[in-house]
DOLUM-893067 format. One record per residue: residue number from 1; y, x, z of N, C-alpha, C, CB in turn. Coordinates in steps of 0.2 Angstrom, whole numbers, plus 5000, padded with zeros to 4 digits. Glycine has a CB too. Layout:
BEGIN
SITE,pos,n.north,n.east,n.up,ca.north,ca.east,ca.up,c.north,c.east,c.up,cb.north,cb.east,cb.up
SITE,NUM,Y,X,Z,Y,X,Z,Y,X,Z,Y,X,Z
...
REM end
This chain:
BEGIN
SITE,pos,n.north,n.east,n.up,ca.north,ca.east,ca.up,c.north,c.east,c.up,cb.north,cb.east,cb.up
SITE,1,5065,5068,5103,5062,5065,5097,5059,5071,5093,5067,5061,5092
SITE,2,5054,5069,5091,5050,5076,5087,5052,5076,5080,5040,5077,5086
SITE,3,5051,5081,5077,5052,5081,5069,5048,5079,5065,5052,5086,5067
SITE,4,5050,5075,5061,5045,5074,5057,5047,5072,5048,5042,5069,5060
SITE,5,5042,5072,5044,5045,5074,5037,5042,5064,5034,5040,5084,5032
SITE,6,5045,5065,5030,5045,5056,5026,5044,5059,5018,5054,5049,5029
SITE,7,5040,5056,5016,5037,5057,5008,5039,5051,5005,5028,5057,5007
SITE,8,5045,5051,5001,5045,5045,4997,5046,5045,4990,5048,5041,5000
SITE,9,5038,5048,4987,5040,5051,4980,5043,5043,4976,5031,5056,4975
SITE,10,5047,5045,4970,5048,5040,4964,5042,5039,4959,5053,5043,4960
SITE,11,5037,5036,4960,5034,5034,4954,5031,5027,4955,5029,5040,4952
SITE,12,5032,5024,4950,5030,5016,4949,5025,5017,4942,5038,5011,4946
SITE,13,5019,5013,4947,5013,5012,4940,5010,5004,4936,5005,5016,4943
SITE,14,5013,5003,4933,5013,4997,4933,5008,4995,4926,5022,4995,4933
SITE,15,5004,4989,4922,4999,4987,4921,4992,4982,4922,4999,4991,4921
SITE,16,4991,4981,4917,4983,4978,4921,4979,4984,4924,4977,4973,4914
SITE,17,4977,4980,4930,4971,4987,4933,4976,4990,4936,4967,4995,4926
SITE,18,4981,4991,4938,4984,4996,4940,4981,4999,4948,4991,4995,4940
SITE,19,4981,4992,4951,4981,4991,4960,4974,4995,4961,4980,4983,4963
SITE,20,4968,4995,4955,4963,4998,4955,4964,5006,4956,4961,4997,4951
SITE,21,4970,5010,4952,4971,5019,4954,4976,5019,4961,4977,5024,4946
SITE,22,4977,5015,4965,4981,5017,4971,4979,5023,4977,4983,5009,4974
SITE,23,4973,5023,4975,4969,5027,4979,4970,5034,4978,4962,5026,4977
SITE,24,4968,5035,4969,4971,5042,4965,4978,5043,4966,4971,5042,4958
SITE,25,4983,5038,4966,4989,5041,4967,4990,5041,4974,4994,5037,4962
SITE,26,4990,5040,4979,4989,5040,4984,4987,5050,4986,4985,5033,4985
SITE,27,4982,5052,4982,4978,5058,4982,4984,5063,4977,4968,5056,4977
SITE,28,4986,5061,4972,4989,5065,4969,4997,5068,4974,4991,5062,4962
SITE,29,4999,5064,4977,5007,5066,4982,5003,5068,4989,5014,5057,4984
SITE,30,4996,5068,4989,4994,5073,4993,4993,5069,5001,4999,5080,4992
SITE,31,4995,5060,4999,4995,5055,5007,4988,5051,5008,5002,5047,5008
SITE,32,4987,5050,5015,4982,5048,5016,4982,5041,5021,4979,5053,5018
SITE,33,4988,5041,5023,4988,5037,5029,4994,5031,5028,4990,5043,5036
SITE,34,4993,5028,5022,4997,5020,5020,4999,5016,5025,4993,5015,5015
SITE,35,5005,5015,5024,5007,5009,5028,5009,5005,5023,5012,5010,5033
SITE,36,5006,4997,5023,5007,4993,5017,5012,4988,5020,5000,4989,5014
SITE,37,5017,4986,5019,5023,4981,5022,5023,4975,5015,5031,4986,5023
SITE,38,5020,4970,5019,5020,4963,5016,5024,4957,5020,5013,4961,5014
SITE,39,5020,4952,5017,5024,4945,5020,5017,4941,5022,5029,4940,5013
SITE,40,5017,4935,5026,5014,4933,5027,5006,4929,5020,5018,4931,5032
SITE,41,5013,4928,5016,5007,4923,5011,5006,4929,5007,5011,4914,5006
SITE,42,5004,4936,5006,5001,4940,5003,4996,4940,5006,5004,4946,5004
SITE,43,4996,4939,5011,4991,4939,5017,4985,4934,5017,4996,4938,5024
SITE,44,4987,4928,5017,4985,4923,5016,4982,4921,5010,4989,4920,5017
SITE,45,4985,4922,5005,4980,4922,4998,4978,4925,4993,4981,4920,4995
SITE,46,4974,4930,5001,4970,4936,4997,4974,4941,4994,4967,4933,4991
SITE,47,4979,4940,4991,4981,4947,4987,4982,4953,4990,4986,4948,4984
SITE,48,4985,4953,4996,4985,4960,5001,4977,4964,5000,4986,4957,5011
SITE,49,4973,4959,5000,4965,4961,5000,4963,4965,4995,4960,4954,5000
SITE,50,4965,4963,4989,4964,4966,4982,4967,4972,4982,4965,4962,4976
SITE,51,4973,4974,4984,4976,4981,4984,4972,4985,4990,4985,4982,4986
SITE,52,4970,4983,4996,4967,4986,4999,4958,4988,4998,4969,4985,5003
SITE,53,4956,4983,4995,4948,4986,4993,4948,4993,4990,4945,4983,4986
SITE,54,4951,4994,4985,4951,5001,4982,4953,5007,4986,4955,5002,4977
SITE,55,4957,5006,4992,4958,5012,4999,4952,5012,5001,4963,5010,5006
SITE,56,4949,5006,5003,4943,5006,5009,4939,5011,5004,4939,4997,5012
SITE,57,4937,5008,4999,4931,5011,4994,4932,5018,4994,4931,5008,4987
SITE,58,4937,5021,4993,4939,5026,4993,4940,5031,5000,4942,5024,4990
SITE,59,4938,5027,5006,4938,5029,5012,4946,5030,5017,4935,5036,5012
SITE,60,4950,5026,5014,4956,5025,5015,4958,5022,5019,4958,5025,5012
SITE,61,4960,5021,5027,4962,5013,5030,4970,5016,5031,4957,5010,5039
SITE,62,4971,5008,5028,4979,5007,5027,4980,5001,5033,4982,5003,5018
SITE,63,4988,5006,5036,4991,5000,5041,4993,4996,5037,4996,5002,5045
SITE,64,4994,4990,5040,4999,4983,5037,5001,4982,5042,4995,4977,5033
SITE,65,5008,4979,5039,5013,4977,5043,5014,4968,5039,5020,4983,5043
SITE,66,5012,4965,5043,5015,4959,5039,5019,4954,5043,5010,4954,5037
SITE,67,5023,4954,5047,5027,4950,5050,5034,4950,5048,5026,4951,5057
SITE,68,5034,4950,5043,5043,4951,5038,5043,4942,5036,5043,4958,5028
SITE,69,5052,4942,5034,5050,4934,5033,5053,4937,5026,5055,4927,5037
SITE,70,5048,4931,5021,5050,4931,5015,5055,4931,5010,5048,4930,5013
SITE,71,5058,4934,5007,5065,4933,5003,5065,4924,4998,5065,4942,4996
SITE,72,5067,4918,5000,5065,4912,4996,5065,4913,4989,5070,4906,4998
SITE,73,5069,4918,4987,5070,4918,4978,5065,4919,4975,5076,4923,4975
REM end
């Protein structure tokens, strides 16, 4: 197995607009390469879509993982 290092700074940006700076903060911890882990109806209605516009626009392609089942609560 090779070595490898895992970044998982603390910070939570929360607000209207926010989903719009994910690009910048993405830029400030210095990552380029997102992997977004959702569910299937993220997927489905549109919202996954809106957090990732601002990557693309920004020149960013985020992996997604969506095949998790959803917590019912």
């Amino acid at each position: 197995m090779s070595d490898f290092t895992i970044v998982a700074p603390r910070f939570i940006q929360v607000g209207g607009g926010s989903v719009a700076l994910v690009a910048d903060v993405l830029a400030k911890f210095g990552l380029s390469r997102p992997l977004v882990v959702t569910d299937p109806f993220m997927v489905k209605s549109g919202l996954l879509e809106r957090c990732l516009a601002p990557l693309a626009r920004a020149g960013i392609s985020a992996g997604v993982f969506s095949d998790t089942i959803p917590e019912p609560t």
